[in-house]
ROSE-4610 file (N, C-alpha, C; in Angstrom, 1 decimal, always signed):
// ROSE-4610
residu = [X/X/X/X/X/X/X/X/X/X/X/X/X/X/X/X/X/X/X/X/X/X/X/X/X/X/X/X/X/X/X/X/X/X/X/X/X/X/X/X/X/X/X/X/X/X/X/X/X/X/X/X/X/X/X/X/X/X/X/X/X/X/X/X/X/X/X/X/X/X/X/X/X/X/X/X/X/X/X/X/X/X/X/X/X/X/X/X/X/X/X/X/X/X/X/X/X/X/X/X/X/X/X/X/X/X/X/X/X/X/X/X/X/X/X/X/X/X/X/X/X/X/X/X/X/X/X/X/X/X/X/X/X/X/X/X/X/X/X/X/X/X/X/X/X/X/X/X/X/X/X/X/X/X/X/X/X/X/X/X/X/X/X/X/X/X/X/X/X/X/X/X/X/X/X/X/X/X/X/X/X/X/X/X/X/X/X/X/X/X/X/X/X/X/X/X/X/X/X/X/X/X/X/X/X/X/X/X/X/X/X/X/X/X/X/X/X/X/X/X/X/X/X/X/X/X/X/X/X/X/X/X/X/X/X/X/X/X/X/X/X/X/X/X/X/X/X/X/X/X/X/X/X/X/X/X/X/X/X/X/X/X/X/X/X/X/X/X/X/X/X/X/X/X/X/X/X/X/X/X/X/X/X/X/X/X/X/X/X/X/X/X/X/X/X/X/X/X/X/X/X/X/X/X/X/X/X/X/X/X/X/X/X/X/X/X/X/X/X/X/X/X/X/X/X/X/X/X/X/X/X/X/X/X/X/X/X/X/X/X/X/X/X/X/X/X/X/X/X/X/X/X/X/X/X/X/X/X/X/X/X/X/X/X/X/X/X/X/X/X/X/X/X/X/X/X/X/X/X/X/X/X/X/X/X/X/X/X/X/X/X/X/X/X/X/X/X/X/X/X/X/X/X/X/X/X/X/X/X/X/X/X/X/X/X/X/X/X/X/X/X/X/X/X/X/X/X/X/X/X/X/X/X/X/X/X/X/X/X/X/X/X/X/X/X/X/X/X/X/X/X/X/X/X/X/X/X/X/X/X/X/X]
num = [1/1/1/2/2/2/3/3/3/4/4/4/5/5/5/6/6/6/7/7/7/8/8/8/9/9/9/10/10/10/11/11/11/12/12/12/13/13/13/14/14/14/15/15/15/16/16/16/17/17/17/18/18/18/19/19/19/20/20/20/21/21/21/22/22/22/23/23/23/24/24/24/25/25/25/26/26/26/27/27/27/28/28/28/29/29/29/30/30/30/31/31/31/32/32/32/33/33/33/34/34/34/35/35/35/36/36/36/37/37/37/38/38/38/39/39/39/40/40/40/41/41/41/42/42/42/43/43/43/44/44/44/45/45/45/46/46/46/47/47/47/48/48/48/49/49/49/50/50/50/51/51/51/52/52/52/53/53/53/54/54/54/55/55/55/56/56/56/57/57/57/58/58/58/59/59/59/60/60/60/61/61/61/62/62/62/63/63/63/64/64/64/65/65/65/66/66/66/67/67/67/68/68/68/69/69/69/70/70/70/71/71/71/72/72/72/73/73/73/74/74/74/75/75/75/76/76/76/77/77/77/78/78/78/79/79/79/80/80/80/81/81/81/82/82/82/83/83/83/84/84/84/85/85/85/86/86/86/87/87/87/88/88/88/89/89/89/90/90/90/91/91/91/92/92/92/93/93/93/94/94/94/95/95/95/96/96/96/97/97/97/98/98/98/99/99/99/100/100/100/101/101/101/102/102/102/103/103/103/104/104/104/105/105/105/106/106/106/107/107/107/108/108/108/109/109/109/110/110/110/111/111/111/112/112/112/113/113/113/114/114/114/115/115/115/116/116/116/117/117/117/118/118/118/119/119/119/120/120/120/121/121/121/122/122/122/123/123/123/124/124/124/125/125/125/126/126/126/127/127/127/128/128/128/129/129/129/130/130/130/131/131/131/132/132/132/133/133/133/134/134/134/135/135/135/136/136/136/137/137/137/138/138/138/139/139/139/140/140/140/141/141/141/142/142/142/143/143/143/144/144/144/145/145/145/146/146/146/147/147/147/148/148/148/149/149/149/150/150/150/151/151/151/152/152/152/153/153/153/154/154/154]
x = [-37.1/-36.2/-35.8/-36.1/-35.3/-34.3/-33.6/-32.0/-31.5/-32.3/-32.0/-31.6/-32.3/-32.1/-33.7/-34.5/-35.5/-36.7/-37.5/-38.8/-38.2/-37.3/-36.8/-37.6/-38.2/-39.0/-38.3/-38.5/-38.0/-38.4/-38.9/-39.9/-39.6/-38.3/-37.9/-36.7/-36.6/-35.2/-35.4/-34.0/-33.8/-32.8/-33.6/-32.4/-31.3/-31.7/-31.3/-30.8/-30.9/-29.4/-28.4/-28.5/-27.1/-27.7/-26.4/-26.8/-27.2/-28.0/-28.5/-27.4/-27.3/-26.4/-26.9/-26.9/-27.1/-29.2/-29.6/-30.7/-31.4/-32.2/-32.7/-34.2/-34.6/-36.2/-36.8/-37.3/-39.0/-40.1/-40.2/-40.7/-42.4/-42.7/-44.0/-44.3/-42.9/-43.9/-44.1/-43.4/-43.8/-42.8/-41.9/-40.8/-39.4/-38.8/-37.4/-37.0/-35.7/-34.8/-33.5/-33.0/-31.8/-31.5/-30.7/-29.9/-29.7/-29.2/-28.5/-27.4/-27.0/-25.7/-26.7/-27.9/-28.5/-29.3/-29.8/-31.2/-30.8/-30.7/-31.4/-32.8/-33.6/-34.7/-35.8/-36.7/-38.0/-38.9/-39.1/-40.0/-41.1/-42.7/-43.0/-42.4/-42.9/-42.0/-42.1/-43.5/-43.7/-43.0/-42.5/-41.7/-41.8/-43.2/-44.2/-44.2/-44.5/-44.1/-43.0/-41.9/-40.7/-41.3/-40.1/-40.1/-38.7/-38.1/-36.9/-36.9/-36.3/-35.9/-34.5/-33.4/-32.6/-31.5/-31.3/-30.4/-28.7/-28.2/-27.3/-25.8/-24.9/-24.3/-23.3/-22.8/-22.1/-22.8/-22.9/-23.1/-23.6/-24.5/-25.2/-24.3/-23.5/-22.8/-23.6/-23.7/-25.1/-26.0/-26.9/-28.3/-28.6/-28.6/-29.2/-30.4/-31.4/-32.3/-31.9/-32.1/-32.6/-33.9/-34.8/-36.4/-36.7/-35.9/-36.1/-36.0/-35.0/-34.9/-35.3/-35.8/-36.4/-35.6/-34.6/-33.3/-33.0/-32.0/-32.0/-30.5/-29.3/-28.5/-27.6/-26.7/-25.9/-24.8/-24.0/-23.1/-22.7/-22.0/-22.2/-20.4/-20.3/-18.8/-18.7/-17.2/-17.0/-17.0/-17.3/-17.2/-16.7/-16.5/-16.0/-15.7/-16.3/-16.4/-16.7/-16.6/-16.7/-17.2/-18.7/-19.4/-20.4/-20.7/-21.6/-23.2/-24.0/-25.1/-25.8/-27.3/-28.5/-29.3/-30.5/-32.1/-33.3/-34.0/-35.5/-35.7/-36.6/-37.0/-38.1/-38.7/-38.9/-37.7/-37.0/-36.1/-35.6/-36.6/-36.2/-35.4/-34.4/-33.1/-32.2/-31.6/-30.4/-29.2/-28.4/-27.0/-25.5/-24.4/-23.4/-22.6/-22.7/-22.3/-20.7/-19.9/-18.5/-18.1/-17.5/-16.7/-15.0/-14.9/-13.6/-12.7/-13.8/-13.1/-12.5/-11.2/-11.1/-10.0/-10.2/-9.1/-9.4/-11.0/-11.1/-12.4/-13.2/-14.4/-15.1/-16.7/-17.4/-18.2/-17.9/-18.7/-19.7/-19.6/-20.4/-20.9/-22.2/-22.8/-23.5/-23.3/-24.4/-24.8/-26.3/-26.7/-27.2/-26.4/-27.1/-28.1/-29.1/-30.1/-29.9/-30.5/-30.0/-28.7/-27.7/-26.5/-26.2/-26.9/-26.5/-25.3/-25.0/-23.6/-23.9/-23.1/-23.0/-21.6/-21.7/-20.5/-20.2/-19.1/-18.6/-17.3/-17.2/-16.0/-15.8/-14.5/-13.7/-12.5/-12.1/-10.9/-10.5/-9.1/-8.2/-7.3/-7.4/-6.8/-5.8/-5.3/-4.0/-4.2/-5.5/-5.6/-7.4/-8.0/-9.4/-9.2/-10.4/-10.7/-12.0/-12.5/-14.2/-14.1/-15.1/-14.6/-16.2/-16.2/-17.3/-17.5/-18.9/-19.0/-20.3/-20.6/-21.9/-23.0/-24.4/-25.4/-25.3/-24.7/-24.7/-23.3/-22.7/-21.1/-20.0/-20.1/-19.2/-18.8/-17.5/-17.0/-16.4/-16.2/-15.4/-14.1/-13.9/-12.7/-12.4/-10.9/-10.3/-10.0/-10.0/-9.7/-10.0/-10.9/-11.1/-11.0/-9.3/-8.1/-8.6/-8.6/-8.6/-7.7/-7.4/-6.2/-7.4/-9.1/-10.0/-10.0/-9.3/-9.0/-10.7/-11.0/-12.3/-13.4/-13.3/-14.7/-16.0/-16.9/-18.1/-19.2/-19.5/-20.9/-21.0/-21.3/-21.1/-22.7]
y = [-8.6/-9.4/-8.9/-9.6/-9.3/-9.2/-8.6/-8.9/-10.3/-11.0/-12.5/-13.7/-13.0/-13.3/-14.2/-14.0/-15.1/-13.9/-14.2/-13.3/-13.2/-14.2/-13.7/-14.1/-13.6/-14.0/-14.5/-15.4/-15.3/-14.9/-14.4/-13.2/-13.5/-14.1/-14.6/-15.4/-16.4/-17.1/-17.7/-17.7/-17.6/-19.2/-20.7/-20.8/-21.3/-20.9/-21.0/-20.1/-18.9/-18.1/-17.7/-17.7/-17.7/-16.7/-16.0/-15.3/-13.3/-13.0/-11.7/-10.9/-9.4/-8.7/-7.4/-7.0/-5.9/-5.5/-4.8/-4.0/-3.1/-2.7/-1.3/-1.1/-0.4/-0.5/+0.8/+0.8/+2.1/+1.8/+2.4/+2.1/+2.7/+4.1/+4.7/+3.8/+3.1/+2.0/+0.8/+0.6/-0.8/-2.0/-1.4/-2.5/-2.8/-3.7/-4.0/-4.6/-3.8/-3.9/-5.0/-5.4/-6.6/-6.9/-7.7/-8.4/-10.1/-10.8/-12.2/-11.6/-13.0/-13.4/-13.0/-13.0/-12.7/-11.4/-11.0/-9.8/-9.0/-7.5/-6.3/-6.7/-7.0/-6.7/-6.5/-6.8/-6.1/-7.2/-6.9/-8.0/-6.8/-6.9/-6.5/-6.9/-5.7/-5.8/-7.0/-7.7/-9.2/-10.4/-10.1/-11.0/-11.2/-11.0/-11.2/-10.5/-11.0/-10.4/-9.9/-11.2/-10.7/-10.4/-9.1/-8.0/-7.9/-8.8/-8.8/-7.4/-6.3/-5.3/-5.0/-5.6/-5.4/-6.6/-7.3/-8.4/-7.7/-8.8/-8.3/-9.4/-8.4/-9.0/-9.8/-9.0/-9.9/-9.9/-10.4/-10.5/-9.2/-8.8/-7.7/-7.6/-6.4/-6.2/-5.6/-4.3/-3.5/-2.8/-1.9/-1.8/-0.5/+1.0/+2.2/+2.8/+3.4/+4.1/+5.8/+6.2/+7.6/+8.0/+8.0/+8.1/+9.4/+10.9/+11.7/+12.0/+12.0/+11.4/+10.2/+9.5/+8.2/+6.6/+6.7/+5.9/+4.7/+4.1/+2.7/+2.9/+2.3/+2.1/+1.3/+0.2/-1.1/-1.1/-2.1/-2.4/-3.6/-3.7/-5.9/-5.8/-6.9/-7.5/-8.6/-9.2/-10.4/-12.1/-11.8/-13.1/-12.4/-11.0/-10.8/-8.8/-8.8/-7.1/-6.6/-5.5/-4.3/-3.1/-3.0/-1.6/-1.2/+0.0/+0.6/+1.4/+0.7/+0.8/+1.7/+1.7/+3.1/+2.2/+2.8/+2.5/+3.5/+3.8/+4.1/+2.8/+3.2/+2.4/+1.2/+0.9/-0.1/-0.5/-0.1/-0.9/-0.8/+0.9/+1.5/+2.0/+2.6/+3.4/+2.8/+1.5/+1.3/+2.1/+2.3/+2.8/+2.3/+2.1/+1.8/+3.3/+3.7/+4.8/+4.8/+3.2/+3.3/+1.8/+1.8/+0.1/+0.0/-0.5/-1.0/-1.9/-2.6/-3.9/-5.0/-5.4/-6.1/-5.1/-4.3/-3.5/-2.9/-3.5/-3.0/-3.5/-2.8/-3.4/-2.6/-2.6/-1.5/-2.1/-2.6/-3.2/-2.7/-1.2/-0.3/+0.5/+1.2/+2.8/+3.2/+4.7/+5.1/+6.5/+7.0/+8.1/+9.5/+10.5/+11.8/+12.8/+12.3/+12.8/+14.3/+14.7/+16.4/+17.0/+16.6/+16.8/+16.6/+16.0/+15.3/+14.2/+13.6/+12.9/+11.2/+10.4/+9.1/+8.9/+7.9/+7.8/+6.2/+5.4/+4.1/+3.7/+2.4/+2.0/+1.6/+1.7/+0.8/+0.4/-1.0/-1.4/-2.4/-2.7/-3.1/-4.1/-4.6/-5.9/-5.2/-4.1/-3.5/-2.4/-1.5/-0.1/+0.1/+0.6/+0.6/+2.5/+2.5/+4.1/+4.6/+5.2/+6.4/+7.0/+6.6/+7.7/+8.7/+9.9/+10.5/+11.1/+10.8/+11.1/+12.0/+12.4/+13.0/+12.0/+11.6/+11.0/+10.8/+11.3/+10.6/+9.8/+9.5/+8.8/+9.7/+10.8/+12.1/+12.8/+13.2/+13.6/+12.8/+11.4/+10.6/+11.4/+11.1/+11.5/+10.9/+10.1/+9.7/+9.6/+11.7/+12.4/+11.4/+10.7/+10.1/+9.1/+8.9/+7.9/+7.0/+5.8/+5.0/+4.0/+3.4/+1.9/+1.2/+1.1/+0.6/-1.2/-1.8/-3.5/-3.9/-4.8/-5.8/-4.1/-3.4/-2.1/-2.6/-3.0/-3.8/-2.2/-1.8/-0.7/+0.5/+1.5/+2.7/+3.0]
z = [+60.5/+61.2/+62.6/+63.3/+64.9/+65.0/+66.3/+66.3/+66.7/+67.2/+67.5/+65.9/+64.8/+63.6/+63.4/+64.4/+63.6/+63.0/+62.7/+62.0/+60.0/+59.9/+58.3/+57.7/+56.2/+55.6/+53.9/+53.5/+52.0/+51.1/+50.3/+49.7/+48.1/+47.5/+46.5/+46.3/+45.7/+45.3/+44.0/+43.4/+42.1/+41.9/+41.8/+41.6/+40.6/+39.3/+38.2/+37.9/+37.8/+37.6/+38.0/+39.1/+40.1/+40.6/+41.8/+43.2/+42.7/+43.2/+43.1/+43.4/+42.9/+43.4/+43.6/+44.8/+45.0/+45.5/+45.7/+45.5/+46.0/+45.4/+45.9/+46.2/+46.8/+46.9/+46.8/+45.8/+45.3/+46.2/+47.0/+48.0/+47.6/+46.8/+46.5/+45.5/+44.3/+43.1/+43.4/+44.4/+45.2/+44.9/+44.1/+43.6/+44.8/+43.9/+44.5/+43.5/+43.2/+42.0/+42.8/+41.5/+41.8/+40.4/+40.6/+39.2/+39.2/+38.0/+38.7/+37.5/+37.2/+35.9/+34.6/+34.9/+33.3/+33.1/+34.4/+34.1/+35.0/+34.9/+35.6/+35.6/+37.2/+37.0/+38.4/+38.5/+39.6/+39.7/+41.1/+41.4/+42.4/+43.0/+43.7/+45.4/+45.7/+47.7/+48.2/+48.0/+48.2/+48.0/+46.5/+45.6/+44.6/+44.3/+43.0/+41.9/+41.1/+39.4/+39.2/+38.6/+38.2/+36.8/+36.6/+35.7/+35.2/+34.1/+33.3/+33.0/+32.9/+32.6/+31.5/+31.7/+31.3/+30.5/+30.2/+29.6/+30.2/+31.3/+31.2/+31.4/+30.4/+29.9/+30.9/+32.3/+33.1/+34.6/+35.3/+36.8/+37.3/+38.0/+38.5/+39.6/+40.0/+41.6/+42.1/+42.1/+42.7/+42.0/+42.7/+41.9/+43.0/+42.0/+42.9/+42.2/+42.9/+41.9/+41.9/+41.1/+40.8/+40.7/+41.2/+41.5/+40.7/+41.1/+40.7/+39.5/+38.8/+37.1/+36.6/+37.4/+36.9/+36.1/+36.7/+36.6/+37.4/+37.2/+38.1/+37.2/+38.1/+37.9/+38.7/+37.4/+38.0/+37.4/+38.3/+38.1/+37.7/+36.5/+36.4/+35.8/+36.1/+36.4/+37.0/+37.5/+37.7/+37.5/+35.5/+34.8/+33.4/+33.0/+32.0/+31.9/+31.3/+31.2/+32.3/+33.1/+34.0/+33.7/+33.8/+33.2/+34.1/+34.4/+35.1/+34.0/+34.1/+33.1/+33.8/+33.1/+33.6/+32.0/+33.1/+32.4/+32.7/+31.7/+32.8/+33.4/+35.0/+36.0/+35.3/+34.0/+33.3/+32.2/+32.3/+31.8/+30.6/+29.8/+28.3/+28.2/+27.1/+27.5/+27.9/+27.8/+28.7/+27.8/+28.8/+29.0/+29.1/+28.5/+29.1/+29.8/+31.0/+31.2/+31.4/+31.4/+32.0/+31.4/+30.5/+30.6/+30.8/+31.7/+31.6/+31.3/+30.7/+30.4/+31.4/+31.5/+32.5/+33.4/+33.5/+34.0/+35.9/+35.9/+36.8/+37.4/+38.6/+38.9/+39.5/+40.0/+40.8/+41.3/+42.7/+43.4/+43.9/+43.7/+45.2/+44.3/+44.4/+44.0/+44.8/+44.5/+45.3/+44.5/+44.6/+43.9/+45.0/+43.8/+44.6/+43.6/+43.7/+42.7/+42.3/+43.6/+43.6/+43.5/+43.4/+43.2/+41.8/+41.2/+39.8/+39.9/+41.0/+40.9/+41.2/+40.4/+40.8/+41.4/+42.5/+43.1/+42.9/+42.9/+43.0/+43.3/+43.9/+43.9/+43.2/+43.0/+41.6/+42.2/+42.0/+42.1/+41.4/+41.5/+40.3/+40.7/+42.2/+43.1/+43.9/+43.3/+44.0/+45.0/+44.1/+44.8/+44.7/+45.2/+45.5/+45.1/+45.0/+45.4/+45.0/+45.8/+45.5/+44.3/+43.0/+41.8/+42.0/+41.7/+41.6/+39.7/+39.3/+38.2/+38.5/+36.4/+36.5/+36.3/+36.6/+36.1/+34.8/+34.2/+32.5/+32.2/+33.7/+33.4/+32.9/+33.0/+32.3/+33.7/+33.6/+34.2/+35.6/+35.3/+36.5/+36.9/+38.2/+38.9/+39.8/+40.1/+40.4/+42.0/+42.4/+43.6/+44.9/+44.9/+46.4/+46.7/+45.7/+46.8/+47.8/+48.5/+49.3/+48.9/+50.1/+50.1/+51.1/+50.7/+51.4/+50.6/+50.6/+50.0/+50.6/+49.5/+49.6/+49.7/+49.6/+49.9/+48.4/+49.2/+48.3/+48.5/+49.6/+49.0/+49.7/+48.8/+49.5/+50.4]
């Protein structure tokens, strides 16, 4: 895409499940990860060959890979439950690493492979804030406070 906005290409559209949230790109396996209201899943860089990966239960917000441990992890929320999942990169192993029920939401992630740490926003309408956990969802912490209102991706 140019800065003038033209050269855009559409490369996929969905339009029976509703709007995609989030995604990420494997750039050496050639994919691009995303979500709708129903699937964690992959399509190649092109667009081609969608790959259902995951059944998921509420709205995909965002979508990080862990390449090095071989991971993919999302966030779905905003029609009922609030949970931050994990898969292997085909889509075996899913995870609930965090639910909150309706108590809260995670619009944003973001991964540090070599750190071992996931990071996300969570907010609750009133108060926002950066939680940092471990890659297996253990050990969330609270400490990185923000009054950042509407904060969607890290």
């Amino acid at each position: 895409m140019r800065t003038d906005g033209t050269g855009v290409e559409t490369i996929y559209q969905n339009p029976t499940e509703g709007a995609e949230g989030g995604i990420a790109v494997d750039v050496a396996a050639g994919h691009l990860y995303t979500g709708s209201e129903a699937w964690l899943f992959r399509i190649n860089l092109d667009g081609t060959e969608r790959v259902n990966l995951v059944h998921a239960a509420n709205p995909v917000q965002d979508v990080e890979l862990d390449p090095q441990h071989g991971r993919v992890y999302w966030s779905e929320g905003g029609q009922g439950r609030n949970a931050i999942r994990s898969a292997n990169l085909d889509g075996t192993d899913p995870r609930t690493l965090i639910d909150v029920g309706y108590a809260g939401f995670f619009p944003g992630l973001a991964v540090n492979s070599s750190g071992g740490k996931l990071y996300a926003t969570y907010g609750t309408g009133g108060s926002d804030s950066i939680q940092v956990m471990n890659l297996d969802g253990f050990g969330a912490d609270r400490s990185l406070q923000s009054r950042w209102s509407g904060r969607r991706d890290l």
